[in-house]
N, C-alpha and C positions, 0 to 999 in steps of 0.2 A: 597439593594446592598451596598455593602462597600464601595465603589467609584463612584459619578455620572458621571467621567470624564472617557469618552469609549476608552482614548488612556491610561490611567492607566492603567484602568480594565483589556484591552488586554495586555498590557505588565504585567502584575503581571497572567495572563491565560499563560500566553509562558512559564513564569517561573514555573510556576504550572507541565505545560505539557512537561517540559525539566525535572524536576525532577523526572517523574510518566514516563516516558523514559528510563531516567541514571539510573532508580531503575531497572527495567527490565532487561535494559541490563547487569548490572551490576552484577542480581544475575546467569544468564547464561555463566556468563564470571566467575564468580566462583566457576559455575558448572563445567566448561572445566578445569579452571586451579585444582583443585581438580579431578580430572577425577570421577567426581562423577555421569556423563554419559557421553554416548557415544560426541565423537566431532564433528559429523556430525546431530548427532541429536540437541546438542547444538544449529548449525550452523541454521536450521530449525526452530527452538523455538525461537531463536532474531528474525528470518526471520517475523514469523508469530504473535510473539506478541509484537513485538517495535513499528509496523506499526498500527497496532491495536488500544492498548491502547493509540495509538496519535491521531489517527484517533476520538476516545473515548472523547478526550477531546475537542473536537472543541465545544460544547454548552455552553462552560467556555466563549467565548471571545461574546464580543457586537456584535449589527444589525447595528449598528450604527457610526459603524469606518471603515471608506476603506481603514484601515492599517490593520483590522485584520488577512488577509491573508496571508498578509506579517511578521505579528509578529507570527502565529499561527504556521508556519516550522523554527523557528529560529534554537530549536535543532539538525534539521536536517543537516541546515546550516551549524552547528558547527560540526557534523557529516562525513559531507561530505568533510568538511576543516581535521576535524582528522585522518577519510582514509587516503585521499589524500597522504598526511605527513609519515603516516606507510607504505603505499606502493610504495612510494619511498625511500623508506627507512630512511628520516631523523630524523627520531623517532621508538624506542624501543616499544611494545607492546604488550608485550606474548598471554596477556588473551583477548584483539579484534582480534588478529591472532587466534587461538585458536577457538574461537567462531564464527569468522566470513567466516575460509577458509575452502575449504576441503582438502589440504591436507599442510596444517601450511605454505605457502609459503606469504609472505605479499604481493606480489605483486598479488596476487589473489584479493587484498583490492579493487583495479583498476577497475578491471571487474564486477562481479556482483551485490556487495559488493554498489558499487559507482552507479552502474546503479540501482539499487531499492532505493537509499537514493536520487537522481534526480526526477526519474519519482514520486515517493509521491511530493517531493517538488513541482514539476510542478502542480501535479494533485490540488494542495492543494492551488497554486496561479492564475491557469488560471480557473479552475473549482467551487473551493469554496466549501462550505456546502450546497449552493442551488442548485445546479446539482445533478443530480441522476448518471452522469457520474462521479464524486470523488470516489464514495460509488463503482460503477465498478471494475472500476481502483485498487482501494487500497486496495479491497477485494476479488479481483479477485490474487493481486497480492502477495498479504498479505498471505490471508490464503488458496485461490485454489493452488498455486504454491506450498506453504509450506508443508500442508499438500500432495498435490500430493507426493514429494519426501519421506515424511514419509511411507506413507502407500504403495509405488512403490518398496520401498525396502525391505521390507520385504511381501507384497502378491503380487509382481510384477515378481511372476513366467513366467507370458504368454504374451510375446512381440506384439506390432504392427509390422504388416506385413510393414508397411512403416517407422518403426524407431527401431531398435533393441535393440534402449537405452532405450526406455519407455516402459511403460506397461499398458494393458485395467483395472488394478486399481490403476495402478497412475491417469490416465486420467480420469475414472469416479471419482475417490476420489476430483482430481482439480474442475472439475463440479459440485460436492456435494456441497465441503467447499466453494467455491467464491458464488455459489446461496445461500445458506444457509445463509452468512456470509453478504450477500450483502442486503438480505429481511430486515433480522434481524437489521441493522442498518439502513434499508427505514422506518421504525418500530420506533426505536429510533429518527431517525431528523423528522418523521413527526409529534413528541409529539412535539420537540417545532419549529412547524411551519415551516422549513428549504424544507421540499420536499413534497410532496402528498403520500400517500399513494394507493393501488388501481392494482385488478388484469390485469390491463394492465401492469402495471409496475412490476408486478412480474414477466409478461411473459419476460419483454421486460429486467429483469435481467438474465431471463434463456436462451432466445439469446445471452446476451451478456458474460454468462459463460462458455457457452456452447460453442462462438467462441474464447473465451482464453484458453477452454482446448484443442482444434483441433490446433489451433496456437502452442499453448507450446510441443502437439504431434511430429508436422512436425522436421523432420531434420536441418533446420534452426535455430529453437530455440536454439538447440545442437552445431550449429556452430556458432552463435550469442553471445545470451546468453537471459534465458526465461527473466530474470531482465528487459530484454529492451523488446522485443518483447511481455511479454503478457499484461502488460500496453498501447502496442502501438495497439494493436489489441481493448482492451477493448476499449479506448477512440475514436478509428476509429469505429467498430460496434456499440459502445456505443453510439458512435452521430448521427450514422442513427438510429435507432431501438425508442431510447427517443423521435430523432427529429419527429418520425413519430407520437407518441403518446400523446407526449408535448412539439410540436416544441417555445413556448415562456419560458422554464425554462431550458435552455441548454446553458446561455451564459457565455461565456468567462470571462465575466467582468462585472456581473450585480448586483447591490447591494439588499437587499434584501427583501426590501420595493418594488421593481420591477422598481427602474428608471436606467435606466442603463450608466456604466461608460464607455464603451466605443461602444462596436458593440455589438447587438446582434442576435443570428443565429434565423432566421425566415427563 
């Protein structure tokens, strides 16, 4: 390792994982300002891979620093400080307007925009990389959401009888991509050591996608916004469903060697 000092290390991983961010976002943002695709699907594509590829880089930061959590969403940090600023207008933005709204109004930056740059951050300081509930969360929110709106507008011919906004392939397609999305990276942290792998917990990711797509379905989400409600759903289901399978790897605040920094849910 380049650095045996794990608060280095972690801060040179932020920096890592702020640039392999701004990269991402950066080339969608001049996919929109280029109309080099649609602006809604722009909107979709930062949705589901900013989150991602951040998500991606947590195995970058040390076991061994109880700052990494906190250093590990700095971008988002800054993120969420940048909305912020465009949606109130004291700042100019064409290409995060663009990319970020659906219909170029910045103060759209406010709502969803700000509520999915939150809920990871949270997901990412209360849950960590040792929770199986992070991996929910952010891939539930990431790419079941994202993709649901992709593939709902275009094969989302045949409506829910309970929402006439969505459709039975938005909704299966959200369940797809967040179980898919969520295995696939239980897969990846349990190479290095961060979760267990194991078909309990793949069921116990298909409960917990399966109650972010009925969530993101209902009418509420429509009046809410899915941003907040399907992260809030995931980490609520998410924390019964784990706690029942592996009520000692679900805390709050536990480092990762297993002694823990503050409470943990038993």
């Amino acid at each position: 390792m380049w650095t045996e000092n794990p608060l280095v290390r972690d801060a040179g991983a932020a920096v890592l994982t702020g640039v392999a961010a701004a990269v991402v976002l950066r080339l969608w943002e001049e996919a929109a300002n280029r109309s080099l695709l649609d602006q809604k699907l722009c909107r979709k594509l930062v949705h589901i891979t900013v989150g991602l590829v951040y998500f991606l880089m947590w195995p970058l930061f040390s076991s061994d620093d109880v700052f990494a959590r906190f250093l590990a969403p700095l971008i988002i940090v800054i993120n969420i400080i940048k909305v912020t600023v465009i949606g109130l207008g004291l700042v100019k933005d064409e290409g995060v307007v663009n990319s970020m709204t659906r219909h170029g109004d910045s103060r759209e930056l406010l709502k969803g925009p700000l509520y999915y740059a939150c809920a990871i951050t949270l997901a990412t300081i209360v849950f960590w990389r040792t929770s199986p509930i992070s991996i929910a969360v952010i891939c539930n929110l990431c790419a079941g959401d994202g993709v649901a709106d992709i593939v709902g507008r275009r094969l989302g011919q045949v409506k829910l009888p309970h929402n006439p906004e969505k459709s039975y392939a938005g909704s299966i397609a959200m369940f797809m991509a967040g179980f898919i999305a969520s295995v696939l990276y239980m897969f990846c942290f349990s190479i290095f050591g961060f979760v267990e792998k194991s078909w309990s917990m793949v069921a116990a990711f298909g409960v917990t996608s399966l109650a972010a797509a009925v969530v993101e379905s209902l009418p509420i989400s429509t009046r809410l916004d899915d941003n907040l409600t399907v992260p809030l759903a995931s980490a609520l289901v998410g924390a019964l469903v784990f706690y029942l399978i592996a009520p000692g790897n679900l805390c709050c605040m536990t480092s990762e060697d297993g002694s823990s920094i503050s409470a943990v849910v038993r």
